[in-house]
N, C-alpha and C positions, 0 to 999 in steps of 0.2 A: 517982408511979411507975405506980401502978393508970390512971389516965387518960392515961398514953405508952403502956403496954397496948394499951388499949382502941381508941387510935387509931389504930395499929400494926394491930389486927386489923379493925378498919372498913376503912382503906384497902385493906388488902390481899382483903376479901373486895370490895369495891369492883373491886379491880384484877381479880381472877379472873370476878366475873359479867360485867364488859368484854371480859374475853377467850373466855368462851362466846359473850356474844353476838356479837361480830366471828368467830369459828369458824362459826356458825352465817349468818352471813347468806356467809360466805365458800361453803359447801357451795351456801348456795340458788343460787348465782352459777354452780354447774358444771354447776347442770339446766337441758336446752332446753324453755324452755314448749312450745314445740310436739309435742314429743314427749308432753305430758299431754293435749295436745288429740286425743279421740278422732275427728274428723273430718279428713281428711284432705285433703277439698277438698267443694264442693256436692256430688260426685256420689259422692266413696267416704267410708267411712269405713276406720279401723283394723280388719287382722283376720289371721285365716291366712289366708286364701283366697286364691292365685294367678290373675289374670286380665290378660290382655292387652290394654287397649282399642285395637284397630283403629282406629277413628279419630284419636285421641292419641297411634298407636304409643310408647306405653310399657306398661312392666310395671307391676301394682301389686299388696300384699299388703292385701286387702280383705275385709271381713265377710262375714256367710252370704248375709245379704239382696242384694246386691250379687252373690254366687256365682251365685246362684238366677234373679237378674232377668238375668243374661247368658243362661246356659243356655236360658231361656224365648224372649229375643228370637232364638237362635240357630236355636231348632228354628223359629221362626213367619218366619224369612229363608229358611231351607232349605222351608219348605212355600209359602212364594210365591215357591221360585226365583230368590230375590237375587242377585245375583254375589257380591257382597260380603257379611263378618260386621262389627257392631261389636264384638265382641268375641270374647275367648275364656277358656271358664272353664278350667283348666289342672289344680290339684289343693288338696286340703285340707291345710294342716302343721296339726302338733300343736300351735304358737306362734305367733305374730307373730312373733317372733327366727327362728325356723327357716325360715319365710318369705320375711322378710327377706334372709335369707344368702344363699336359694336365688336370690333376683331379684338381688341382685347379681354372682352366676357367669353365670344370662342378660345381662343386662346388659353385663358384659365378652367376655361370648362371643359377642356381634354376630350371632346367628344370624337365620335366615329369618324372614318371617312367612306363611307360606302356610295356618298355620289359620285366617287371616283372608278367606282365598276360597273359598267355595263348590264342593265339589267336584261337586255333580252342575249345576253352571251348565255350559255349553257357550258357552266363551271364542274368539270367532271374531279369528284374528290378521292 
């Protein structure tokens, strides 16, 4: 009787760490690796930072360093009188996620992109 017991509780703890571990690879199944991967492509990575690349015309929510190297190349177009911006740095969220949200209301709301031209160029039509 003692070893119909014991076998009784073998299988059945058998049976339960089975079903942890099938629980467990079922959860890893629902995360997108990509969303772990903190880069985003070569040129951004993950961040709050809202910028628009001008050239790519897309939106994207990107790190400080990436805020910062926009900003720089924006003022050194405006002081040799570019026409054009490659980008544009827009604003800081408090999160990635808040960031996020906010680029996809741009995003659907198809608006303009005219911070990407130079306003003291002189566009002859």
């Amino acid at each position: 009787m003692r070893i119909n017991i014991s076998k009784l509780l073998l299988s059945l703890i058998i049976l339960l760490n089975s079903a942890y571990i099938l629980a467990q690879e079922t959860s890893n199944e629902d995360v997108d690796i990509l969303l772990l991967d903190p880069n985003l492509s070569l040129k951004y990575q993950r961040g709050e930072h809202l910028v628009y690349d001008c050239s790519g015309k897309h939106w994207v929510c990107t790190g400080s360093n990436e805020f910062k190297s926009c900003l720089e190349s924006r003022k050194i177009a405006e002081n040799e009188n570019l026409p054009k911006f490659g980008c544009a740095s827009i604003k800081k969220f408090d999160s990635e996620k808040a960031c996020t949200d906010y680029q996809m209301k741009l995003i659907s709301a198809s608006m303009g992109n005219n911070f990407c031209l130079n306003p003291g160029f002189e566009f002859i039509l």
